[in-house]
C-alpha positions in Angstrom: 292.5 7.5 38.6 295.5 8.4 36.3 294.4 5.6 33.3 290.5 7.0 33.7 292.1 10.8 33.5 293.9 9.6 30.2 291.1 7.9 28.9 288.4 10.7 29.2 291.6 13.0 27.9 292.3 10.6 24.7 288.3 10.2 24.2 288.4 14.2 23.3 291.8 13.5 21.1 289.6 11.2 19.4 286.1 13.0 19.0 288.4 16.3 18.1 289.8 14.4 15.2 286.9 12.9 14.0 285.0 15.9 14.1 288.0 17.8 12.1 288.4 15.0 9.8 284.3 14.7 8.9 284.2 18.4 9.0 287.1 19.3 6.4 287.8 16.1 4.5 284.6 16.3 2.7 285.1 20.1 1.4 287.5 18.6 -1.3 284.7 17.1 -2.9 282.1 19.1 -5.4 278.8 19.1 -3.2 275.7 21.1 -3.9 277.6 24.0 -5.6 280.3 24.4 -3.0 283.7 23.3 -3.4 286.4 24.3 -0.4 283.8 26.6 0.9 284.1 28.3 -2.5 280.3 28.3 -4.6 281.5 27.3 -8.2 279.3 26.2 -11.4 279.7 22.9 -11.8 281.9 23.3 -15.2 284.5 25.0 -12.7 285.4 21.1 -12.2 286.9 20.6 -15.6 289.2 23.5 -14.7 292.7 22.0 -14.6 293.6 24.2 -11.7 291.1 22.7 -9.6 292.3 19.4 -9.9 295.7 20.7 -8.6 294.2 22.8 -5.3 292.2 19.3 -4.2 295.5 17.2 -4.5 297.4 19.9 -2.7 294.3 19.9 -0.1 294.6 16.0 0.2 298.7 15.5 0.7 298.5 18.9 3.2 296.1 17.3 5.0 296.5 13.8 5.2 300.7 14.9 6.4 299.2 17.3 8.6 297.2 14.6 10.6 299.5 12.5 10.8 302.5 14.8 12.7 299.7 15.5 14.9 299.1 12.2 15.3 303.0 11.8 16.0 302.6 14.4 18.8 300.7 12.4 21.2 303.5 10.1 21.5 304.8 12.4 24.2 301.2 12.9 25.9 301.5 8.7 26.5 304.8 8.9 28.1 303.8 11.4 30.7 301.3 8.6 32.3 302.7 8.7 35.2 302.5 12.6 35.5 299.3 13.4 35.5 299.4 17.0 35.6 302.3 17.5 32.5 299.9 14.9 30.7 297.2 17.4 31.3 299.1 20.5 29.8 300.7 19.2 27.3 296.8 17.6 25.8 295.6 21.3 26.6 298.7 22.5 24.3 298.1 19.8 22.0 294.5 20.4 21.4 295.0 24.1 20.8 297.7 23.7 18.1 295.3 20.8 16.3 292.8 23.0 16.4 295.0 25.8 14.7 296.9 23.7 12.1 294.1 21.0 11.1 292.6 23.7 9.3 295.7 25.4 7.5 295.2 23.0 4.8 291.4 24.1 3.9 292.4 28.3 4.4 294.7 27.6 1.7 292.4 25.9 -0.2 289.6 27.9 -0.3 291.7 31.3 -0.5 293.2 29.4 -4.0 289.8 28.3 -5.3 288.3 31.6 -4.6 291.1 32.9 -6.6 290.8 30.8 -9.5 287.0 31.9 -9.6 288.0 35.5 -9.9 290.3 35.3 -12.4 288.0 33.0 -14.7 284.7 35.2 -13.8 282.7 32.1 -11.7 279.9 33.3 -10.3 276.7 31.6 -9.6 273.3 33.0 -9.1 272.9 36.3 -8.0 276.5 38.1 -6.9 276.1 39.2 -2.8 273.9 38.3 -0.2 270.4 36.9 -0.8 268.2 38.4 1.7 265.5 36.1 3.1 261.3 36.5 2.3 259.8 39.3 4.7 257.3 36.7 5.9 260.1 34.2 6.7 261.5 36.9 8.7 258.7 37.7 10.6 257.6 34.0 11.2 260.7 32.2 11.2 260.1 31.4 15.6 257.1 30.0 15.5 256.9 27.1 16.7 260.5 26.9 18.5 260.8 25.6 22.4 259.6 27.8 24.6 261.8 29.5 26.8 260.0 28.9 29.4 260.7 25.1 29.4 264.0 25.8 30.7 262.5 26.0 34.1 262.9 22.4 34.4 266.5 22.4 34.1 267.0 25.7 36.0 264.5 24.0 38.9 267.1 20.7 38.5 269.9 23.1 39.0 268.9 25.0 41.9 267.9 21.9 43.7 271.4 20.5 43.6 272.6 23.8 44.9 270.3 23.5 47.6 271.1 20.2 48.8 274.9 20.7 48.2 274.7 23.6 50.9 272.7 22.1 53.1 275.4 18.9 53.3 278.0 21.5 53.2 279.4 19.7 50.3 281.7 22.5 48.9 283.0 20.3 45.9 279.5 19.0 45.2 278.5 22.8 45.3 280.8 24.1 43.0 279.7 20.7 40.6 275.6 22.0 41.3 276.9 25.8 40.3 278.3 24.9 36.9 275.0 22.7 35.7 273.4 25.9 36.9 275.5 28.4 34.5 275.8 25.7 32.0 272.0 26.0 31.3 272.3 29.6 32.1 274.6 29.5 29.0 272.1 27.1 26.4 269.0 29.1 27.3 271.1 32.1 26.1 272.6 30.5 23.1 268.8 29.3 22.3 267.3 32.7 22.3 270.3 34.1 20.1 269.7 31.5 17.8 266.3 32.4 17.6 267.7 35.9 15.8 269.6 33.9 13.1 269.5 34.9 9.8 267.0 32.6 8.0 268.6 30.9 5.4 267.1 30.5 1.7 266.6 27.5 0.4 264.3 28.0 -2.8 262.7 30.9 -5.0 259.3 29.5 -3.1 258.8 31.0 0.2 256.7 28.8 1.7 259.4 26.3 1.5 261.9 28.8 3.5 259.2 29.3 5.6 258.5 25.8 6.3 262.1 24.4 6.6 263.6 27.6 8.7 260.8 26.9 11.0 261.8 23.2 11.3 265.1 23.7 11.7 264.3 26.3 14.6 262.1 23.9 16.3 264.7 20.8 16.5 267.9 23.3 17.0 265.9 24.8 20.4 264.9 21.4 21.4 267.9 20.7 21.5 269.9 22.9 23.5 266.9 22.0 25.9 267.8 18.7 26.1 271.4 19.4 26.4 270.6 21.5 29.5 268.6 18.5 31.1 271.7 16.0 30.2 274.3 18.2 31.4 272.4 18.8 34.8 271.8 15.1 35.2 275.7 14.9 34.6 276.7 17.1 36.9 273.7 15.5 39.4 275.7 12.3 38.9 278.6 14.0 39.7 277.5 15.1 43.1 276.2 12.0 44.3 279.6 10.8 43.6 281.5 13.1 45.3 279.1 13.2 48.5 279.8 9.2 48.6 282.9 7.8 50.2 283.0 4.8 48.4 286.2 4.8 46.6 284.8 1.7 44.5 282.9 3.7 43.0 285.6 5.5 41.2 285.5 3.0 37.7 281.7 3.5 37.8 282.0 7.0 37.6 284.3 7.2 34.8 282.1 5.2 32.7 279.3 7.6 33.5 281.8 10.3 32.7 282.6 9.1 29.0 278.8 8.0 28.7 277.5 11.7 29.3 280.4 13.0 27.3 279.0 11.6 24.4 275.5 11.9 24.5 275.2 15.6 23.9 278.0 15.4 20.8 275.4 12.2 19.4 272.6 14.4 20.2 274.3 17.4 18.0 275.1 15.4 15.1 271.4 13.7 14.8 269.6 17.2 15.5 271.8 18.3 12.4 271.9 15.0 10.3 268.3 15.3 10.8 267.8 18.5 9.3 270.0 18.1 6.9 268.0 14.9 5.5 264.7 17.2 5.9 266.2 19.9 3.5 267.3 17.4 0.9 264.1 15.6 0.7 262.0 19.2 0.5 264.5 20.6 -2.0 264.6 17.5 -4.3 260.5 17.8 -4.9 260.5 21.6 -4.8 263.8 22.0 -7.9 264.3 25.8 -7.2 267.2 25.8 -5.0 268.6 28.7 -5.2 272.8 28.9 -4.4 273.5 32.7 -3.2 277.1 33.8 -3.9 278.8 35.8 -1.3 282.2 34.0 -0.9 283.7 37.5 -0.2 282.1 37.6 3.7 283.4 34.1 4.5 287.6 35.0 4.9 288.6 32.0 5.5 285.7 29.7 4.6 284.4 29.2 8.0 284.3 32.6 9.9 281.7 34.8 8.5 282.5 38.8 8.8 279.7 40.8 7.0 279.1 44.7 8.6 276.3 45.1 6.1 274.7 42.0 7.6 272.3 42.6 10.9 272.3 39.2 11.9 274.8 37.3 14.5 274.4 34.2 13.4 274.4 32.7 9.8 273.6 29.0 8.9 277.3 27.9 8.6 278.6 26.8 4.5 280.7 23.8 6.0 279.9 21.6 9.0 277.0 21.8 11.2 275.2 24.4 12.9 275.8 28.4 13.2 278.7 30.7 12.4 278.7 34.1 14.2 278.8 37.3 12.6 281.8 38.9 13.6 280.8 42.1 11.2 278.3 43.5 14.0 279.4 44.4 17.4 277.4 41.2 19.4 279.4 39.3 17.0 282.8 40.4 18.0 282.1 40.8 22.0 280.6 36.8 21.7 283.8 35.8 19.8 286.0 37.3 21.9 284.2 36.1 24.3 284.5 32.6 23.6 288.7 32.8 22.9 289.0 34.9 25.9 287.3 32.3 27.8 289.1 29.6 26.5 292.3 31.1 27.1 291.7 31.5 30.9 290.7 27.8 31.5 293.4 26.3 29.6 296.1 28.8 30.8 294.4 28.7 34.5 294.2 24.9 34.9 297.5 24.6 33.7 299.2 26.9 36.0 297.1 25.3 38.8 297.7 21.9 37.4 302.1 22.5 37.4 301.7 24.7 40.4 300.5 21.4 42.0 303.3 19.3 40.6 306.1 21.9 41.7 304.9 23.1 45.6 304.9 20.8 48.1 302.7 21.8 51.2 305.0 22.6 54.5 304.3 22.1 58.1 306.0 24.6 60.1 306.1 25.2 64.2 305.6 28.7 64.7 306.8 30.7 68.3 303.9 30.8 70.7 302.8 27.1 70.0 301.0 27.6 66.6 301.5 25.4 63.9 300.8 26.3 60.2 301.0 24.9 57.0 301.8 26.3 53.7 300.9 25.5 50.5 298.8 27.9 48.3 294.8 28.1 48.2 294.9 25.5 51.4 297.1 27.4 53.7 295.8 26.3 57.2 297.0 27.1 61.1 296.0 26.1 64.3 297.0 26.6 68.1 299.2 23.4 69.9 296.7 23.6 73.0 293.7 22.8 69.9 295.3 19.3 69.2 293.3 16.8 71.3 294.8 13.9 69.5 297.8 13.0 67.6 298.4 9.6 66.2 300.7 8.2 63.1 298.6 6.3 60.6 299.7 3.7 57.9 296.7 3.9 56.2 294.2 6.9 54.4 290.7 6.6 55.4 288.1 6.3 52.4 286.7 9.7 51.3 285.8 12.0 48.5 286.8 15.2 48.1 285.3 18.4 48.8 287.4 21.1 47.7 290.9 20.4 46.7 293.0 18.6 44.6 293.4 14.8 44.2 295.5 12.4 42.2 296.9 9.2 42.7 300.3 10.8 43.8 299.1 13.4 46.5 295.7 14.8 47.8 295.1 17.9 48.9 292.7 20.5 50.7 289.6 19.5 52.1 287.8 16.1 52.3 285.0 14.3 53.9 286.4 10.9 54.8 285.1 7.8 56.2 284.9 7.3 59.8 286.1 10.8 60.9 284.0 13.3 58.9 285.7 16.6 57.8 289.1 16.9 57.3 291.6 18.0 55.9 294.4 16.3 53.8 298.5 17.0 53.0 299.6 14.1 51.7 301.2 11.9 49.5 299.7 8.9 49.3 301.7 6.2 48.1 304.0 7.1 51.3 303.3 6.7 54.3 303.0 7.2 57.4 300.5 9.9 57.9 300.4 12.2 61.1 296.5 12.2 62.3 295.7 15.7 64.0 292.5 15.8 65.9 291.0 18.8 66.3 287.8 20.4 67.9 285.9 20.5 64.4 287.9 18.7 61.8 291.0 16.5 61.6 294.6 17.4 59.7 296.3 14.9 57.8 299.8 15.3 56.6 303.0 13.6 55.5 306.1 14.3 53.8 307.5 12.2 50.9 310.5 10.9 53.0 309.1 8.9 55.8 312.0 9.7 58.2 310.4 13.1 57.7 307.2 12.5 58.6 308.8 10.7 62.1 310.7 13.8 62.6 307.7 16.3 62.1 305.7 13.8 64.8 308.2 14.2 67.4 308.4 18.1 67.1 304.6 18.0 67.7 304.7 15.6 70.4 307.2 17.7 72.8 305.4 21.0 71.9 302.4 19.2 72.5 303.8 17.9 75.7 304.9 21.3 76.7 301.2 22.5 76.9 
C-alpha cells in the first residue's frame, strides 16, 4: 500500500511538471503575436532587449526546475512514513506551483515594459468586444444540461446502494462522484457565459468557431462527470470487497482514471486549437486585440470594465477567470480557500495519525473505553461475550477510518466476522479479539508484552462479572 501511495503521489509530481513545463516553456518563443504573454509586432524580435529577457527566462527556468527537482529527494526517503511523505508532497506541490512560474511573471512584467517604452502596440489598443450576433448565439449548439442526468442518476444510485449495505466508506466515495458532477455541471453552465473570443474581422467565423469550441468544451465536462462517477463506482466496489488481492488491481485503476480526464482535457483543447488554425489560415483576417494591461501577471485576468467571468486564457489551455467582477473574486477565492482546507486538513489529520496512538483504558464500574480522536469507542465488561488473542488480522476493507500498512484504524467490515472495529498496529501482533453483541473490537499495542498485559486486565474484570 505504501509503494502504490507513492506512486499515484509521484504520478501527479510528474503530470504537475509536465503540465508546467508545456505550459511555460513555450511562451519564450514568438507565436501568433504573443511573446511571454506580452502581444508584440513581430519587428519587436530584432529588439536587442528581447533577446536578453528570453535568456534570462531560459537559465531562471531551467535552475528553477531543477532545485525542485532536488526537493523530492526528501519526499523518497520518507517511504517508510507514509503520512510525512504525504505532507511534505502536499508542501512540495504548493511551493512548485508558486515558484515554477516566478520565472514567466518576470518575464512578461520585463517585455511588457520594453513595449512601453518603445511604443509596441498591435491592432487596436484595449479590449476588442465580440460581434452582437456572436454574443447572442454563441450557446447554440452546446450539451445540454440536461444530459447530466445520466451522471447525477449514476451518482445517486451508488448512494443508494452504499446505504443500503451500510457501507459508510463506500458512502462517503458515492457522495463525492455526486458533488463532483455537482461541481462540472456548474463549471459547464458558467462557461456557457464566457466571453466569446474574436478570431477575425468576419463574424461568421467567430460565430462559427465560438460555437465549436462551446460544443466540445461542454461535452466535455460531461464526460468527465460520467468518468469520475465510474471512478468513484470502481472505488466502491473495492472497498465493499474484502479481497485484499485486490489491492494492486485497484491501484492500476487508480492511475488509469487519473489520467483519462487530464488526456481527455488536452485532446478537447488540442482539438480546438487545430480547428482555429485551420479556419484562420483560409479566412487571413486574424485580428490580435491588445490589452496586456488586464493580464497582471500574464495568466490572471483582472478587468472591472469587463462583464464576463471567464475569458479564453492568452497562455495554456482553457478559461481564465475574471477576477475584475465580483463572481470572479468569490470563485477565486473560492478555489484557494478550498485548497487550503484540504491540504492543511489532510495534513493535520494525516500527522495527527502518526503522533496519537489509540489507548485502552478500564474505567470504575466495569467500562472500558478507548481513546483516540474521531474513533473514540466504550462499552460495558458484562457486553463482552468473547475475548480471545489473535496472531493474525482477518481480511477486510475499510469503512470509515484510517488504514496504512503500519496501523489501521476505525471501522471495518472484515472477513469472517462482519463489522468491527480495529486499533491496531499491524505488523505487531498479537491482537486482543472483543466480541460483542453487534460488532467486534480489535486492538493491540505496539509492545507485545503490552498487549498480554491489557488481556489479563480484561480477563479478571471480565471474570469478576
Amino acid at each position: 500500500m505504501v509503494f502504490g501511495l507513492m506512486a499515484i503521489l509521484l504520478g501527479s509530481i510528474v503530470i504537475c511538471y509536465t503540465a508546467l513545463w508545456v505550459t511555460y516553456k513555450p511562451q519564450a518563443k514568438y507565436n501568433k503575436g504573443i511573446l511571454f504573454g506580452v502581444t508584440l509586432p513581430s519587428h519587436a524580435m530584432d529588439h536587442a532587449g528581447i533577446g536578453l529577457i528570453q535568456a534570462r527566462f531560459n537559465k531562471q527556468f531551467r535552475n528553477t526546475s531543477l532545485w525542485l527537482g532536488t526537493g523530492l529527494i526528501p519526499y523518497l526517503l520518507l517511504y517508510w512514513w507514509a503520512a510525512y511523505q504525504t505532507v511534505y508532497f502536499f508542501a512540495w506541490f504548493s511551493v512548485i506551483l508558486c515558484l515554477m512560474v516566478k520565472p514567466f511573471r518576470r518575464a512578461f512584467r520585463d517585455t511588457l515594459a520594453l513595449k512601453r517604452e518603445n511604443g509596441w502596440f498591435v491592432g487596436k489598443k484595449r479590449v476588442i468586444q465580440s460581434d452582437l450576433r456572436v454574443a447572442r448565439l454563441k450557446n447554440e449548439k452546446a450539451a445540454s444540461p440536461w444530459l447530466f442526468i445520466f451522471p447525477l442518476g449514476m451518482s445517486a444510485g451508488l448512494m443508494l446502494w452504499a446505504w443500503r449495505d451500510n457501507f459508510d466508506s463506500s458512502l462517503i466515495a458515492s457522495a463525492g462522484a455526486l458533488l463532483l458532477t455537482v461541481l462540472f455541471l456548474c463549471i459547464s453552465l458558467l462557461m456557457r457565459r464566457a466571453k466569446a473570443k474574436v478570431y477575425s474581422g468576419n463574424s461568421e467565423v467567430n460565430l462559427g468557431l465560438n460555437q465549436a469550441k462551446r460544443r466540445m468544451v461542454s461535452y466535455m465536462w460531461l464526460w468527465l462527470a460520467i468518468v469520475e462517477t465510474l471512478h468513484c463506482g470502481l472505488l466502491c466496489v473495492f472497498l465493499s470487497n474484502g479481497d485484499s488481492t485486490l489491492g494492486g488491481v485497484w491501484w492500476a485503476v487508480t492511475l488509469l482514471f487519473s489520467m483519462v480526464p487530464a488526456i481527455l482535457v488536452l485532446l478537447i483543447y488540442r482539438r480546438i486549437s487545430t480547428l482555429e488554425q485551420d479556419v484562420l489560415a483560409q479566412d487571413g483576417k486574424t485580428i490580435y486585440s491588445d490589452d496586456d494591461e488586464y493580464w497582471a501577471n500574464g495568466f490572471t485576468y483582472h478587468n472591472p470594465n469587463d462583464t464576463s467571468i471567464l475569458v479564453p486564457k492568452r497562455i495554456g489551455i482553457g478559461e481564465a477567470i475574471n477576477t475584475g467582477t465580483w463572481t470572479g473574486k468569490i470563485v477565486m477565492g473560492g478555489l484557494l480557500g478550498l485548497f487550503a482546507v484540504v491540504v492543511v486538513g489532510v495534513s493535520f489529520m494525516l500527522i495527527r495519525s502518526e503522533l496519537t496512538s489509540p489507548a485502552l483504558s478500564i474505567m470504575p464500574g466495569h467500562k472500558v473505553e478507548i481513546d483516540y480522536p474521531m474513533y473514540n469507542y466504550s462499552f460495558n465488561m458484562a457486553d463482552i461475550e468473547q475475548l480471545t488473542l489473535i496472531d493474525q488480522l482477518p481480511s477486510g476493507s475499510k469503512s470509515n477510518g484510517e488504514a496504512t500498512d503500519k496501523y489501521a484504524r476505525g471501522k471495518f467490515h472484515l472477513k469472517g466476522l462482519g463489522s468491527a472495529r480495529l486499533y491496531v498496529y499491524k505488523k505487531h501482533p498479537p491482537y486482543i479479539q472483543i466480541k460483542l453483541k453487534d460488532t467486534y473490537i480489535i486492538y493491540n499495542d505496539k509492545d507485545p508484552a503490552v498487549t498480554k498485559q491489557l488481556l489479563e486486565r480484561l480477563q479478571e474484570g471480565l471474570a469478576k462479572q
